[in-house]
C-alpha positions, 0 to 999 in steps of 0.5 A: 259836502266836504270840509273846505280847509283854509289851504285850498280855499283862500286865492293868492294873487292868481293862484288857483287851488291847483297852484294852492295843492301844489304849495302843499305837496311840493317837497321843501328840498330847495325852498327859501326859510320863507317859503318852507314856514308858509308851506309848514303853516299851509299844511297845518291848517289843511291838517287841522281842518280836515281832521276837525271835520272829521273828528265831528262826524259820529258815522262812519260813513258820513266821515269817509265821504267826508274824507274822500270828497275832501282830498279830491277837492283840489289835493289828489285827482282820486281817492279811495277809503276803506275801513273795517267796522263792527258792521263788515267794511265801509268805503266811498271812492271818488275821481276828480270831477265825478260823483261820490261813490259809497257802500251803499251803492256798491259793497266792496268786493272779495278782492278788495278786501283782501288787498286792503288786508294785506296793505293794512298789515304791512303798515307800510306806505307803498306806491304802485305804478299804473301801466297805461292803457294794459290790461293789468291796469284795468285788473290792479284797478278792479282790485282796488275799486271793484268792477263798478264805476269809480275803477272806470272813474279813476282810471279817466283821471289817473296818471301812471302812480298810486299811493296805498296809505294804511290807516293804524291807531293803537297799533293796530291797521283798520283802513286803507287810503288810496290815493293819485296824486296830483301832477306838481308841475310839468316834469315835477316828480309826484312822489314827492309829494308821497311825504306829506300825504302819509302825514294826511294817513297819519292824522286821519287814522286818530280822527277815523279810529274816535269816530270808529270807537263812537260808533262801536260804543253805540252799536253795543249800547244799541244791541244791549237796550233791544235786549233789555225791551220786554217782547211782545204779549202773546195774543189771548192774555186779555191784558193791555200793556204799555211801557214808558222808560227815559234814561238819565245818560241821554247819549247813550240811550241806556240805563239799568231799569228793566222790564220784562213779560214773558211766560204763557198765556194764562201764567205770566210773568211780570218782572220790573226793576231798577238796578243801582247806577247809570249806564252801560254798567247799570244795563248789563247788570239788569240784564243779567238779572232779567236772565236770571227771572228767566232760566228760574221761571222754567222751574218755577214762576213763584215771585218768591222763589224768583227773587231769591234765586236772583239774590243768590246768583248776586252773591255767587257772582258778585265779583263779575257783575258791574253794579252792586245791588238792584230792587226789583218787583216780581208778578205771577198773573194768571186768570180766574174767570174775568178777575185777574190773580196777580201774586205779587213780590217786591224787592226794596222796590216801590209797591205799585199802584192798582187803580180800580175801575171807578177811581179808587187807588190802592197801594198793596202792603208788600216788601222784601229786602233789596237784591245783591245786599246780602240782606236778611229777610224773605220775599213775602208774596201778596195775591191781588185780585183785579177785576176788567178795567182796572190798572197796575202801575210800576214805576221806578224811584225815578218818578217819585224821587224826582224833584220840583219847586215843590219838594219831591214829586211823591206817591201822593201826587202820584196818586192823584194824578192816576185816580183822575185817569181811570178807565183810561186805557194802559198808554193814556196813564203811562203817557200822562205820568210821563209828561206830569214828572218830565214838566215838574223837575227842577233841574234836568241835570239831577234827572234819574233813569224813569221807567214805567209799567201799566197793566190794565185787565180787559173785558172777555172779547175786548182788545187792547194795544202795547 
């Protein structure tokens, strides 16, 4: 549904919305000092209705509609918006009386386009005169609205005149709305009115612009968390892997943990880390360092050497990464029969936890110094063995920092809590971790991004999930 400004909504005395969309369009030349307040105040309100309904709407989409079932409401007999987004081009299209027409019913055309881009650049109202009943009306309404139904739509209510309004914000033309406006009264000029629907463009464009922005902002927070999920294990691995990650900027969906697994099957590599800071900075960061693992494992896929390639580029690209340093944990896991060989290296990374078969939890003695501090130090390489049925948890500082009535959560609890798991499978302990630090946090404000890793070795023949 469309908003319903106050202008056309209220009744005075007899007058219908046809009489209230007069008020607005009608020109001021010739009015009393009273009438020309009421209509100024009528306009004011029908502008700041309309924009806040739009200004409340995060799709683009959703905001045209918006828009064009609006206007024809009761202020135009028909209205068209097309807008260029970071997805290709967006319209929905509607004459007085008939239905809503959208993207998804009809992409606009190559003509379309072109006569949108054309009136977009010039950033110029215009007004085209309809020649009734000829066939260069039917061809400038294919134009405008495609060969689909809303050109017939329009061309059943249309009068002889249409008015082009480009849709600009920070300079730049991004839309075009179309509109007939609607008879005044009989012998009234319509264009007349042309004044006050270039207002309507005006205030329109801030409002589609924001919108705009949001939705390219979220697209490329979009793009940027696919990129940093890790992809699917290959088949034959005899691991089961399950993830879990919780950002603390909800409304972007984005941080700077990171996993990653890649590499053949009997020589993977394991790659886990939370880089300093939230968001989008944070994100691109981690993944430059998660492209860094990657370029250097084609060379060699020692944790060590990893690590240290990755602290170089830090130091050589300083100036262009947007966060200043990240802790990481690098795994190198290969097969030795059943057993699994996992060299392990950390830096300034919480070790993770191994949890054996029957219970037993063990935290490997393995550090390094953090990535992207210029720090002195090596990245030691610890070589764990696991055995079917045994589990490796990475979490990251968002799990044991978190904070409860208690003080902090802590590897202690954490440990705990992991030994009564085992045998479980890799999902149950990630699902059960997750829930247990999401129940215990104090204030949901002071919530860190939260991401972790199980890894569980599986049996010759046994299959597991992801």
């Amino acid at each position: 549904m469309g908003v319903c400004p106050p202008a056309l909504d209220v009744r005075r005395g007899a007058a219908t919305v046809t009489d209230a969309a007069s008020s607005l369009l009608r020109s001021p030349d010739g009015l009393s000092l009273a009438l020309r307040l009421e209509q100024a105040d009528d306009r004011a309100r029908y502008l700041d209705a309309l924009t806040r309904g739009v200004s409340a709407l995060v799709h683009p989409s959703a905001a045209l509609e918006t828009v064009v079932e609006t206007l024809t409401g009761g202020l135009v007999r028909a209205a068209s918006i097309v807008m260029r987004t970071h997805d290709g081009w967006l319209w929905a299209g509607q004459a007085q009386g008939r239905p809503l027409r959208r993207t998804h019913e009809q992409q606009p055309s190559g003509a379309q386009v072109a006569v949108a881009s054309e009136l977009m650049q010039q950033q110029l109202p215009e007004m085209w005169v309809l020649p009734p009943d000829t066939p260069q009306r039917e061809r400038m309404l294919a134009e405008l609205f495609g060969e689909g139904p809303l050109s017939r739509d329009v061309d059943s209510v249309a009068g002889d005149l249409m008015v082009h309004l480009p849709l600009v914000a920070r300079g730049r033309g991004f839309g075009l709305l179309s509109l007939v406006p609607r008879p005044l009264t009989a012998g009234d000029d319509p264009s007349s009115g042309v004044a006050f629907l270039e207002d309507v463009a005006d205030r329109l464009a801030v409002a589609l612009d924001a919108c705009r922005v949001v939705a390219d902002n979220r697209h490329t927070a979009s793009v940027l968390r696919q990129s940093l999920r890790p992809g699917a294990v290959p088949e034959g691995t005899g691991l089961e892997i399950a993830t879990y990650s919780r950002v603390a900027q909800e409304d972007l969906d984005l941080g700077g943990d990171f996993i990653d697994v890649h590499g053949p099957v009997d020589d993977l590599t394991l790659l886990f880390g939370d880089v300093a800071g939230h968001g989008v900075r944070a994100a691109v960061t981690a993944k430059r360092i998660r492209g860094s693992v990657r370029t250097g494992s084609l060379i060699d896929r020692d944790p060590s050497f990893l690590l240290d390639l990755t602290d170089r580029m830090f130091a050589t690209e300083r100036d262009e990464l947007p966060a200043g340093f990240a802790t990481a944990l690098c795994a190198r896991a290969s097969r030795d029969g059943v057993d699994l060989v996992v060299d392990l290296a950390t830096a300034g990374h919480p070790a993770p936890l191994v949890v054996r078969a029957d219970g037993t939890v063990e935290r490997p003695e393995v550090r390094g110094p953090a990535l992207g501090l210029g720090l002195p130090g090596t990245w030691d390489v610890t070589s764990l063995r696991l055995s079917p049925g045994d589990v490796v948890i990475a979490f990251t500082d968002g799990v044991v920092e978190t904070r409860g009535p208690d003080g902090l959560f802590g590897e202690e609890r954490l440990a705990a809590l992991l030994g009564d798991l085992a045998g479980s499978a890799a999902s149950a302990f990630v699902e059960a971790l997750a829930m247990e630090v999401s129940g215990y946090i104090d204030d949901p404000e002071q919530r860190d991004d939260t991401t972790i890793l199980a890894v569980r070795v599986l049996s010759p023949g046994q299959t597991g999930r992801r």
